[in-house]
Backbone as a chain_set.jsonl record, in Angstrom:
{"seq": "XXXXXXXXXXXXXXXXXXXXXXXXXXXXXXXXXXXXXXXXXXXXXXXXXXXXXXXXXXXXXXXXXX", "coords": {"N": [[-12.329, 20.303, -9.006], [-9.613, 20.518, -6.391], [-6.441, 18.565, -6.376], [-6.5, 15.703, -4.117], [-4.491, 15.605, -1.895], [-1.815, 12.495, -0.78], [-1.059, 11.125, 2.052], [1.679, 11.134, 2.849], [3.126, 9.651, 5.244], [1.536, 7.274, 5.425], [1.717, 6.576, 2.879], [4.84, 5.987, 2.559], [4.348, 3.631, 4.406], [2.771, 1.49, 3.7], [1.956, -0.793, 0.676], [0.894, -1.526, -2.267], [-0.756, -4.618, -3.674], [-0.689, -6.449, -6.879], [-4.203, -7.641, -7.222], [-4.726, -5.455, -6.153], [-5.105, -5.995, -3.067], [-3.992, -4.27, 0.258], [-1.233, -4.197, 1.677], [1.353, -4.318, 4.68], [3.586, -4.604, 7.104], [4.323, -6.107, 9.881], [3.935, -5.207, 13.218], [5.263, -4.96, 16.456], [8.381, -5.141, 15.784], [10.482, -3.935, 16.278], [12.07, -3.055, 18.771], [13.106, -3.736, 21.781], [13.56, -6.396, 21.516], [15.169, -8.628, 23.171], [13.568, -9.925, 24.974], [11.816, -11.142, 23.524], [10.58, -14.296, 22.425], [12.869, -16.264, 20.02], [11.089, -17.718, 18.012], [8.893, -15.919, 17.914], [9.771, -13.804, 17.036], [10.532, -14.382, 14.315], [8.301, -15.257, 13.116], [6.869, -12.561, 12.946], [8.271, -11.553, 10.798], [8.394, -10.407, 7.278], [5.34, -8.909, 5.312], [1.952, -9.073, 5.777], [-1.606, -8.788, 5.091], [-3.844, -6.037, 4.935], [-6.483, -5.65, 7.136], [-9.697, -6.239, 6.326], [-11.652, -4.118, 7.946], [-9.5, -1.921, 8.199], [-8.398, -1.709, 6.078], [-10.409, 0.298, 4.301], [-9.974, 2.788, 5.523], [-6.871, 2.961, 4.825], [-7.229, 3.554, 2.098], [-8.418, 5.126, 1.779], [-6.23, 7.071, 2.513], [-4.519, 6.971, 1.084], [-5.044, 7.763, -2.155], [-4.408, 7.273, -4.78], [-2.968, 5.087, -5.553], [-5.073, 3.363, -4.432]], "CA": [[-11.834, 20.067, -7.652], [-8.033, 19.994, -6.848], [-5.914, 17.158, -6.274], [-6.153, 15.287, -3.167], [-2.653, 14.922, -1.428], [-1.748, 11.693, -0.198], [-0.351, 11.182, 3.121], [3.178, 10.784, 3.028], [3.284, 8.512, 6.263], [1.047, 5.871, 5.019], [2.818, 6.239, 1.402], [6.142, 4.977, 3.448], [4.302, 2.243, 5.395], [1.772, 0.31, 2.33], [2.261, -1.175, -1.026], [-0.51, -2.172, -3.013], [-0.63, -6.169, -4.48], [-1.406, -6.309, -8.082], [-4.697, -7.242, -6.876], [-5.584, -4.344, -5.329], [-5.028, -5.628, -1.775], [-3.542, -3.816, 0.866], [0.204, -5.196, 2.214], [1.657, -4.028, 5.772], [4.413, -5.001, 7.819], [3.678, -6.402, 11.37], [4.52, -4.333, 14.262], [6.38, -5.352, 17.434], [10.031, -6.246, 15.728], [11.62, -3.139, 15.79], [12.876, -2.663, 19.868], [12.907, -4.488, 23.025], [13.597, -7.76, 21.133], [15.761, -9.51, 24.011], [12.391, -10.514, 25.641], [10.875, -11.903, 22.744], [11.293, -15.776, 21.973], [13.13, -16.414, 18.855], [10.063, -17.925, 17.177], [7.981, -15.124, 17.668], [10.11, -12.731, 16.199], [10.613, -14.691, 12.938], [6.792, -15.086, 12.355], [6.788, -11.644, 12.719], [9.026, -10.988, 9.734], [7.153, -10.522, 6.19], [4.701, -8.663, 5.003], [0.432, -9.312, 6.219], [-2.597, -7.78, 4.039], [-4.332, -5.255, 5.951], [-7.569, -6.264, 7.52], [-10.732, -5.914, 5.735], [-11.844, -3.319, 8.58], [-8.854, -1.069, 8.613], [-8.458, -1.242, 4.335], [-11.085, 1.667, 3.8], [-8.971, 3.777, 5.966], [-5.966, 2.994, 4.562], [-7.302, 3.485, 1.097], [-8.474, 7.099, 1.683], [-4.866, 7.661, 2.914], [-3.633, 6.228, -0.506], [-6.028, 8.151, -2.956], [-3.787, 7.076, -6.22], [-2.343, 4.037, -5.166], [-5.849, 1.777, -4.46]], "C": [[-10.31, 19.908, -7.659], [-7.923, 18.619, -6.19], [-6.005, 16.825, -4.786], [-4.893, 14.859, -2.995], [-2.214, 13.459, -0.89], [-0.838, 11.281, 1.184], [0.546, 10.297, 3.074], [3.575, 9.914, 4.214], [2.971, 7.223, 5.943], [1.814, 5.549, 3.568], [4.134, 5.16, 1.796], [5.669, 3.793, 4.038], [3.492, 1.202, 4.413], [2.341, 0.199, 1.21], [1.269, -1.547, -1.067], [0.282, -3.699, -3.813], [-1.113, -5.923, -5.819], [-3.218, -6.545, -7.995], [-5.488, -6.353, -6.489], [-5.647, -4.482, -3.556], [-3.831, -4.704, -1.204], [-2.327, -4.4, 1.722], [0.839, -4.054, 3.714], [3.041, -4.914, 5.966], [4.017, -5.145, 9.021], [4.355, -5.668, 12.711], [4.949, -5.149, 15.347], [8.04, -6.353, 17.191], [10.598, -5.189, 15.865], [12.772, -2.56, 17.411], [12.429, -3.741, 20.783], [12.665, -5.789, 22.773], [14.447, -8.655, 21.72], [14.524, -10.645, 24.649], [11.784, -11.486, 25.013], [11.404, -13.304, 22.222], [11.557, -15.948, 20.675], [11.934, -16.934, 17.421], [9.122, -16.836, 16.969], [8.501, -13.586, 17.215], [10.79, -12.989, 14.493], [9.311, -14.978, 12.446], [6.416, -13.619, 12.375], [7.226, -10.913, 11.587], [8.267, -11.239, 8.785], [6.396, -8.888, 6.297], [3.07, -9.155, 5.332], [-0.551, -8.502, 5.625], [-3.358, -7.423, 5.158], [-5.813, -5.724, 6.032], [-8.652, -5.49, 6.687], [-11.582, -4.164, 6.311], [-11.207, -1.737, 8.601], [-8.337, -0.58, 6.897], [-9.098, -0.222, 4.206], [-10.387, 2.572, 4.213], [-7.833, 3.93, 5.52], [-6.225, 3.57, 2.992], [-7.764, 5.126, 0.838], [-7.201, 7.882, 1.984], [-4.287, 7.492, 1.811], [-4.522, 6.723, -1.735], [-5.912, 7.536, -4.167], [-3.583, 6.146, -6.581], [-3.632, 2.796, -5.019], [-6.849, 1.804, -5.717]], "O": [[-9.713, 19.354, -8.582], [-8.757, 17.859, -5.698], [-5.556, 17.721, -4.072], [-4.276, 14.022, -3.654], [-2.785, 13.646, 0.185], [0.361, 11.18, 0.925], [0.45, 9.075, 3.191], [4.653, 9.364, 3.99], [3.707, 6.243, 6.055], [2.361, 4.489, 3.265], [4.328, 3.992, 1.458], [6.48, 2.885, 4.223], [3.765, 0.009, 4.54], [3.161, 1.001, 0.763], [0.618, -1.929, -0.094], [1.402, -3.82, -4.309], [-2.034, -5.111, -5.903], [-3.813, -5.697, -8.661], [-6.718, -6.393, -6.463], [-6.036, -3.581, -2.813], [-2.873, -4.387, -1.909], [-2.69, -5.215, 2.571], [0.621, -2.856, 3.529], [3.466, -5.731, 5.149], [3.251, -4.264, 9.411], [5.555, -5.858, 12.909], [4.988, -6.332, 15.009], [8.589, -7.32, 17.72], [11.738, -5.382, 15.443], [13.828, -1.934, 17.322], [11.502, -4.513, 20.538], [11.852, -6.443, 23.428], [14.686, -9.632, 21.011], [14.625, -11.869, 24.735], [11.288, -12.481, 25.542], [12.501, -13.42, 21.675], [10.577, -15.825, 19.94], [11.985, -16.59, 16.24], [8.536, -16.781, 15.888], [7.842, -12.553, 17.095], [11.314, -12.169, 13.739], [9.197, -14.939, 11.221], [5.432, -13.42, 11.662], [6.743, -9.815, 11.311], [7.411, -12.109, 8.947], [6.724, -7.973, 7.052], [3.102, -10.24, 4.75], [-0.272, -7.304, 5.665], [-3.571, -8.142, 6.135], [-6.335, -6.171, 5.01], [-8.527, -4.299, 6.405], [-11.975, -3.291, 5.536], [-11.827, -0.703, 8.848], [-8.002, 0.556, 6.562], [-8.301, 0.656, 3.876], [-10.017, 3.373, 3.355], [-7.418, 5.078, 5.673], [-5.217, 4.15, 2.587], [-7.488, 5.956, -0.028], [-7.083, 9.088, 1.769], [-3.243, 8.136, 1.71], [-4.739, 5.761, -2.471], [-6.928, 7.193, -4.771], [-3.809, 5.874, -7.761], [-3.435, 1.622, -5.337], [-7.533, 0.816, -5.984]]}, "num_chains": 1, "name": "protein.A"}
């Protein structure tokens, strides 16, 4: 069989934990941050392990990597 490719989008957006979990970044910091109250755009900052649900998907996007 040949090689499965890995999708170059999700490559840029995951890291793998030694582990084996799945690591993310949290979405809503990157525009229209006047609105947002200073606290809720510093708990936003970091890194969050991807949900149990949405891991299998991510992990077929990452063939090499999980």
């Amino acid at each position: 069989m040949p090689k499965v490719k890995t999708k170059s989008g999700a490559k840029k957006r995951f890291k793998v934990t030694g582990t084996g979990k799945i690591k993310r970044k949290q979405a809503f910091k990157n525009h229209i941050l006047t609105k947002k109250e200073t606290k809720q755009k510093r708990n936003l900052t970091g890194t969050v392990v991807v949900s149990k649900a949405d891991a299998k998907n991510v992990a077929i996007m990452l063939p090499y990597l999980v």
